[in-house]
C-alpha positions in Angstrom: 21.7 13.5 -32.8 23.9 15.5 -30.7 26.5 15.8 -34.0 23.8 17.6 -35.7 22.2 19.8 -32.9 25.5 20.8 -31.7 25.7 24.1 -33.1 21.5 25.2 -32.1 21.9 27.4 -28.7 20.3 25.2 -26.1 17.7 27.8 -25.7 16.5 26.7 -28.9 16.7 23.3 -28.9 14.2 23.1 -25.7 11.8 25.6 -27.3 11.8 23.7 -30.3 10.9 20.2 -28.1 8.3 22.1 -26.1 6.9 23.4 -29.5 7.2 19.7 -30.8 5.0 18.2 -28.1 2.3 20.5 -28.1 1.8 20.3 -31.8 1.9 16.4 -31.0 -0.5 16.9 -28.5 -2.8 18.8 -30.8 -2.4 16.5 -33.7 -3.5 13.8 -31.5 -6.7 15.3 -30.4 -7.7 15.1 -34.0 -7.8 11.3 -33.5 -10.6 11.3 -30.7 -13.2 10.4 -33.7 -12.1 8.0 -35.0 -10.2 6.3 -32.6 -11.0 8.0 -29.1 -8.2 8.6 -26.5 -7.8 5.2 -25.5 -6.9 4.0 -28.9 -4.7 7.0 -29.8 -2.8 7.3 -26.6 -2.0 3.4 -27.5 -0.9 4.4 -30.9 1.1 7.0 -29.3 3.2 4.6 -26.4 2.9 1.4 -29.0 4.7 3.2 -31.4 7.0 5.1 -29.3 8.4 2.2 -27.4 9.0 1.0 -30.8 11.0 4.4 -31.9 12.8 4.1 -28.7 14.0 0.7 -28.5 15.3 0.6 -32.1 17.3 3.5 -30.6 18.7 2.4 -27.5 17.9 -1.3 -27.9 17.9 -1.9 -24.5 18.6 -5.5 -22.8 15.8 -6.6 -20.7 17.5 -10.1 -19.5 20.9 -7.8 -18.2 18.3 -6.3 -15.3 18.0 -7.6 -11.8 14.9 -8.1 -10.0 15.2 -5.2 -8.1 15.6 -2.9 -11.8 12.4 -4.8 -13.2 10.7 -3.0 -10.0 12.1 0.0 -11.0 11.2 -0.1 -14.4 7.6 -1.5 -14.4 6.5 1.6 -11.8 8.4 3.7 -14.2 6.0 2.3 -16.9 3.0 2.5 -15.0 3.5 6.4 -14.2 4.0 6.8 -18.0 0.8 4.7 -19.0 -1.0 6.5 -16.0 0.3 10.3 -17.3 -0.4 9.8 -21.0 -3.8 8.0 -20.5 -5.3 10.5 -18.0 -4.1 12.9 -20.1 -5.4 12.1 -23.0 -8.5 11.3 -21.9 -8.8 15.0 -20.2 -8.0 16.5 -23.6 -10.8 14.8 -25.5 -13.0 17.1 -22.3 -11.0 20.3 -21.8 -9.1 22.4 -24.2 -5.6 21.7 -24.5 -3.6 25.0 -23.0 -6.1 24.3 -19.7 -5.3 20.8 -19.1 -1.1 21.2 -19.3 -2.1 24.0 -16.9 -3.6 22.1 -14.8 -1.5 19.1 -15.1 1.5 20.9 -14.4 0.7 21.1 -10.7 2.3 17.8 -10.4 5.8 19.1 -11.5 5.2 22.3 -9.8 4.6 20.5 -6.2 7.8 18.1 -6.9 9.9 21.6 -7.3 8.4 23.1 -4.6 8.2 20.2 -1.8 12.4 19.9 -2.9 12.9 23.4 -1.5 13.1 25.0 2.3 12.8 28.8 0.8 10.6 31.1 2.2 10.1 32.2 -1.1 8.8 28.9 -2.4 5.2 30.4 -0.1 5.0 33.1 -3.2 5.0 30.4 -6.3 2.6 28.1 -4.3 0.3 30.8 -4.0 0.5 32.5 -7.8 0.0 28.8 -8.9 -3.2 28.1 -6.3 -4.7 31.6 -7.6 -4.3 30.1 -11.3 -5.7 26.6 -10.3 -8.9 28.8 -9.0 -9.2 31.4 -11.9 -9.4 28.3 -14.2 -12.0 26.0 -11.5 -14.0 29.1 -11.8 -17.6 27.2 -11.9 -18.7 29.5 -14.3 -15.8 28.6 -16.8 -17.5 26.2 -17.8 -14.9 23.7 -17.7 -16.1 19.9 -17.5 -15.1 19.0 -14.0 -13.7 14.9 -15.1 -11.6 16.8 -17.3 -10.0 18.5 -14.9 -10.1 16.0 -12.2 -8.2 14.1 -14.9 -5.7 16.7 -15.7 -4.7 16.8 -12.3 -4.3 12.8 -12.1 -1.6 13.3 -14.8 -0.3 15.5 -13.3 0.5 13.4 -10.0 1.3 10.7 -12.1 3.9 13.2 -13.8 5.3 13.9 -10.3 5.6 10.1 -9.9 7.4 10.0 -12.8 9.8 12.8 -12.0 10.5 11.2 -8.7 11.1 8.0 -10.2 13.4 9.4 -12.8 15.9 10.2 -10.7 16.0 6.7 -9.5 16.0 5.3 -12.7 18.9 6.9 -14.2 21.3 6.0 -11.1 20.0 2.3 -11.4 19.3 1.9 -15.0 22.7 3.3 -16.9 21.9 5.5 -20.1 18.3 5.7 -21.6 17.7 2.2 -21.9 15.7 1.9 -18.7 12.7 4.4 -20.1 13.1 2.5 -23.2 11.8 -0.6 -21.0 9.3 1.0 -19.2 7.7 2.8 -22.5 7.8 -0.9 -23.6 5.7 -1.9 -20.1 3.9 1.3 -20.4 2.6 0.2 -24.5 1.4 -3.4 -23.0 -0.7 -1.5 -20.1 -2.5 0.5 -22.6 -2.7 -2.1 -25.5 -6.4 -3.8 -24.3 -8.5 -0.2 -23.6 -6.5 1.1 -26.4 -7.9 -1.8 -28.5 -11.1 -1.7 -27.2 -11.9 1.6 -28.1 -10.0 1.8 -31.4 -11.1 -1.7 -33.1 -10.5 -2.1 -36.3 -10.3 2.1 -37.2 -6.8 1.2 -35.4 -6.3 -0.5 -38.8 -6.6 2.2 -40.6 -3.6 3.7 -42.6 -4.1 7.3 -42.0 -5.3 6.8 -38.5 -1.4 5.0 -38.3 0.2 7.8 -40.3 -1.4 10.5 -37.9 -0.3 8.1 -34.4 3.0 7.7 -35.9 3.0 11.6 -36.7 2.5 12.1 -32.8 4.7 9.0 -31.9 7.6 11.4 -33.9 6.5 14.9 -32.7 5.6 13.9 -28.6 8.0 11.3 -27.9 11.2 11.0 -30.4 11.8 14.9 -31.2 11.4 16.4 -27.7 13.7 13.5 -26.2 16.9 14.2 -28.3 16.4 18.0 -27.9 15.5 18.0 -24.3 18.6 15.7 -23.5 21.5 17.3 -25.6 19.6 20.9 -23.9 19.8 19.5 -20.7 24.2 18.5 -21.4 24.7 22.5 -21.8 22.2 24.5 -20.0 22.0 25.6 -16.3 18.8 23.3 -14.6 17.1 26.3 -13.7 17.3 27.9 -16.7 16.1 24.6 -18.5 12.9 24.6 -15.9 12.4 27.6 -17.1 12.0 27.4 -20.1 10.0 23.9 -20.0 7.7 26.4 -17.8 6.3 27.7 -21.3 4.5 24.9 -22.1 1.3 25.6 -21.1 1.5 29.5 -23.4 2.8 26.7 -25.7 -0.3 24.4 -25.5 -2.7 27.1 -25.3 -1.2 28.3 -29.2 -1.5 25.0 -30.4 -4.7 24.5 -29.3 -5.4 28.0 -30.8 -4.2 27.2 -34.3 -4.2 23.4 -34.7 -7.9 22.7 -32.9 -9.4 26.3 -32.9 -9.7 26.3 -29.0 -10.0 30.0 -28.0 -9.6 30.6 -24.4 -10.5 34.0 -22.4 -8.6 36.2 -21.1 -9.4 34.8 -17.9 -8.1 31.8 -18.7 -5.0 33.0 -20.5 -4.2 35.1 -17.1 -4.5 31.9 -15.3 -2.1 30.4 -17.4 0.3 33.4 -16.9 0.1 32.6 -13.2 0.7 28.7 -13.0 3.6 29.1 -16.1 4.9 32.0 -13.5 4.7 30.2 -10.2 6.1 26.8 -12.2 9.4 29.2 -13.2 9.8 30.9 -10.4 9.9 26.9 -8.6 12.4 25.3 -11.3 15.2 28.9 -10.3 15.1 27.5 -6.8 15.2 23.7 -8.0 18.4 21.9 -7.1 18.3 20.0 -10.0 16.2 20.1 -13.5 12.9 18.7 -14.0 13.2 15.3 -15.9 11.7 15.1 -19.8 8.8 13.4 -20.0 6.7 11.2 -22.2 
């Protein structure tokens, strides 16, 4: 891909994988009937680990014992991440749970750094967590405790990322662990799908978000990531909650407050201000 995104500005290229996982992110919401987050969240990994390893065909029997370790926590923080996820989206709109899920990546920035300064995003972000716990929001409270699970198990990721990459060489170890990941998520997923898993435009629509949350974002984010500055790529990945809150708008119809949308404002603040001071960029992520 990089022969063909090579002359998009980098800018572009990550607003365009931000955009492309939100609209995934949407699009599989719309699933929740029929096959309810369990079964769509499988469709999602299942069919992603497929995208990815016809990609990067990775060699499972080349890894040592100590890489299988590696790569099975790896696939348990993405199973975790997406499930939990998931399963606060079919309770909470979607702009309020990357919100709130993106305390996990915010922490990771902010625990990496000694700056004084670091006190300022910790408390924008904290102000934003509250404005949207409001208990008159309205919000269902699983939801959010959910949200927030992903979001440690997105700062497990990112932590283990870093790992990965100087143990596993290229991009076949996240290949593995989506593989790992798919077989953790395979029995609820079946479970709660049965046989509307069968269905072809139930597969069309999981394969749709397969494409748009998985495949697109990771070729844009990592020929970004070869030409941009790391803080200017946290950065920009700090949209993403404005960029789930618009998807939500026009996909689903979720209309937020202003309330809400300040809150938003504050975290997608605090989470930039973090990523300038980062030493080094925030991973991609399923």
């Amino acid at each position: 891909m990089p022969g063909v995104t090579d002359r998009v500005p980098p800018i572009a290229l990550v607003l365009g994988a931000v955009t492309s996982v939100q609209v995934g992110a949407s699009l599989a919401k719309t699933l929740f009937d029929d096959i309810g987050p369990g079964g769509t969240v499988m469709l999602r990994i299942l069919l992603a680990a497929a995208i990815l390893a016809l990609l990067w065909r990775p060699e499972a029997r080349e890894r040592s014992r100590e890489e299988w370790v590696l790569v099975v926590a790896f696939g348990v923080s993405l199973a975790g991440m997406n499930y939990a996820f998931y399963a606060a989206l079919d309770r909470i709109p979607l702009g309020v749970a990357v919100t709130f899920e993106f305390v996990g990546p915010l922490a990771v920035a902010v625990f990496g750094s000694r700056r004084p300064l670091d006190l300022l995003w910790v408390v924008l972000a904290g102000a934003g967590i509250l404005l949207l716990a409001d208990p008159n929001g309205g919000f269902d409270g699983v939801g959010v405790a959910l949200a927030l699970l992903a979001g440690a198990f997105w700062a497990a990721y990112i932590l283990l990322s870093a790992r990965m990459g100087q143990a596993v060489p290229g991009q076949s170890g996240l290949a593995l662990a989506m593989i790992v990941a798919a077989a953790l998520v395979l029995p609820a997923g079946i479970v709660e799908g049965g046989t509307e898993l069968l269905d072809p435009v139930v597969l069309a629509i999981g394969l749709g978000v397969a494409i748009l949350s998985s495949a697109i974002p990771y070729s844009l984010e990592f020929e970004a990531l070869r030409r941009l500055p790391p803080g200017v790529f946290g950065v920009l990945m700090s949209l993403e909650p404005a960029m789930a809150a618009l998807a939500g708008f026009v996909v689903l119809g979720e209309v937020l407050a202003a309330r809400e949308l300040a809150a938003i404002v504050l975290v997608m603040v605090a989470s930039a201000g973090a990523a300038l001071g980062a030493r080094d960029a925030p991973p991609v992520r399923d």
